[in-house]
One Martini backbone bead per residue (centre of mass of N, CA, C, O) as a GRO file, in nm:
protein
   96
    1UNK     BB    1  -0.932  -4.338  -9.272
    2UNK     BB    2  -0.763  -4.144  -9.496
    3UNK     BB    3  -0.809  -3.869  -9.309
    4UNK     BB    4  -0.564  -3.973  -9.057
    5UNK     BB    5  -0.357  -3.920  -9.287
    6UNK     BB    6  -0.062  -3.767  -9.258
    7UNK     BB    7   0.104  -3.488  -9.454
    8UNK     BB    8   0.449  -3.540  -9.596
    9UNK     BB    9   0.606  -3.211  -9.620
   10UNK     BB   10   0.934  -3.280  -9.487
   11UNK     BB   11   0.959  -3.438  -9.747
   12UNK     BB   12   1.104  -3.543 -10.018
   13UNK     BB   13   1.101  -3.625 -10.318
   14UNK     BB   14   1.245  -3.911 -10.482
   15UNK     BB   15   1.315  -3.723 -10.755
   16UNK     BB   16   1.504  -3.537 -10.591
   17UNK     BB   17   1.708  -3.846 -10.491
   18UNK     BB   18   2.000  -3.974 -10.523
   19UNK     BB   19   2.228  -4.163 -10.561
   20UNK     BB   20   2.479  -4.299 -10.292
   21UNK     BB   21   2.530  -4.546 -10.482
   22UNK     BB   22   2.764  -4.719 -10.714
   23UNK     BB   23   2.785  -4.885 -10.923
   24UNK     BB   24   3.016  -4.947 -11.211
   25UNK     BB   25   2.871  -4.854 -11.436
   26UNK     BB   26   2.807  -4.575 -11.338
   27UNK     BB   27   3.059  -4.480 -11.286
   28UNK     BB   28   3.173  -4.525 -11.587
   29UNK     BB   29   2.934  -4.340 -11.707
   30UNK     BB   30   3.050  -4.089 -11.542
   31UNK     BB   31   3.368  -4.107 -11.635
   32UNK     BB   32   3.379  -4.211 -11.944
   33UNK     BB   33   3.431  -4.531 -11.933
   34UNK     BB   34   3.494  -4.811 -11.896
   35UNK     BB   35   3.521  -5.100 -11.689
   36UNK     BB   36   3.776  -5.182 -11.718
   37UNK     BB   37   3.910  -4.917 -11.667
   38UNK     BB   38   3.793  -4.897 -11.374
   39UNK     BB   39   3.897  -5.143 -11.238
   40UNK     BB   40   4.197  -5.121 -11.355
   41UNK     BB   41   4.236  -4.819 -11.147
   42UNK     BB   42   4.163  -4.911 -10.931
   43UNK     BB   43   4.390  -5.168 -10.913
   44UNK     BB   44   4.640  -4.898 -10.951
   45UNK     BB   45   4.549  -4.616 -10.792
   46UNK     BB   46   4.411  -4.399 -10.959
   47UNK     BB   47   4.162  -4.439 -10.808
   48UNK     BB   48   4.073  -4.319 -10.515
   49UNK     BB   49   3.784  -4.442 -10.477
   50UNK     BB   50   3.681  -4.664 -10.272
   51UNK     BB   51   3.507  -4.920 -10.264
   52UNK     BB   52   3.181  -5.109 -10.143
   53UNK     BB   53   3.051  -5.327  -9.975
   54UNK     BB   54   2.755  -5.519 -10.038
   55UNK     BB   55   2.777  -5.781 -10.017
   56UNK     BB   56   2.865  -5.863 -10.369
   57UNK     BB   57   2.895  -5.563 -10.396
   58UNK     BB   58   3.024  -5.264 -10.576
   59UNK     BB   59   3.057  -4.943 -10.441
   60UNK     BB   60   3.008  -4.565 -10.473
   61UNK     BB   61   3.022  -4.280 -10.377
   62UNK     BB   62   2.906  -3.998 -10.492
   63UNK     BB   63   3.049  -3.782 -10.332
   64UNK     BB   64   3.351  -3.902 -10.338
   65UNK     BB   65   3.378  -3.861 -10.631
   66UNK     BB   66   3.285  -3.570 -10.697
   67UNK     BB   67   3.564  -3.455 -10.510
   68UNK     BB   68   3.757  -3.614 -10.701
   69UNK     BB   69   3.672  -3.443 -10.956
   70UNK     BB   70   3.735  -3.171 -10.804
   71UNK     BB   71   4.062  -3.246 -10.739
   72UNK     BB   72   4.154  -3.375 -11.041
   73UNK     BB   73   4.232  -3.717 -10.974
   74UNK     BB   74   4.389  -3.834 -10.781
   75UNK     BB   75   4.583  -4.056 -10.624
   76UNK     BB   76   4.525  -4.218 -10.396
   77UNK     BB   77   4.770  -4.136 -10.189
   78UNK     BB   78   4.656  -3.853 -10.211
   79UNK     BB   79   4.326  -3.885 -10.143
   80UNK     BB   80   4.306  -4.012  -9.853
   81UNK     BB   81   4.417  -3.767  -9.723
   82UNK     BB   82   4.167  -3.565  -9.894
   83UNK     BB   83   3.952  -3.739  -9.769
   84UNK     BB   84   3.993  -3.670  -9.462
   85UNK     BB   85   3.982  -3.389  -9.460
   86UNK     BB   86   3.690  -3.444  -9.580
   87UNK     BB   87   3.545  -3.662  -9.398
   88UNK     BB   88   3.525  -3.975  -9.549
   89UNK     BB   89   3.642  -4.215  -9.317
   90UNK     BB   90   3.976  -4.244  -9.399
   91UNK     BB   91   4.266  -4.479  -9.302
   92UNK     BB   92   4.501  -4.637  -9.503
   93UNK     BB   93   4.229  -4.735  -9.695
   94UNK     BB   94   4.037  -4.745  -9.485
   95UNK     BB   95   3.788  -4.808  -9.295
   96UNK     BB   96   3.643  -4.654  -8.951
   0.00000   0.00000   0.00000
């Protein structure tokens, strides 16, 4: 009966593919921050990149945290832009 099932040699393993959305905690180990750190620069605009909520959690695309700071860390109004023209679709702050 196993011996009828094909071998997925096209996909990758689990452990070559990282997180693609981190929790709070993990961006703020990420950035060598404390969580209170991430929140407070979250809501003053100074992290550019925006969470998603994803039920009642909030969480970071890993690919746009690390274009963010390949930008040099620029402040949302900076970043929104940067981040368009980087193709992550965002529009206004808004998701689109």
């Amino acid at each position: 009966m196993l011996e009828n099932i094909p071998e997925r040699s096209d996909t990758k393993s689990q452990a070559d593919v990282g997180p693609l959305l981190l929790d709070a905690k993990a961006v703020a180990a990420v950035l060598s921050i404390s969580r209170s750190m991430l929140y407070q620069i979250s809501n003053t605009g100074e992290l550019g990149p925006m969470f998603i909520k994803l039920g009642t959690r909030s969480l970071w695309r890993y690919d746009e945290l690390s274009a963010w700071v390949r930008a040099g860390c620029p402040p949302r109004g900076v970043w929104l832009t940067m981040a368009q023209n980087q193709g992550f679709g965002r529009q206004d702050g808004r998701r689109f």
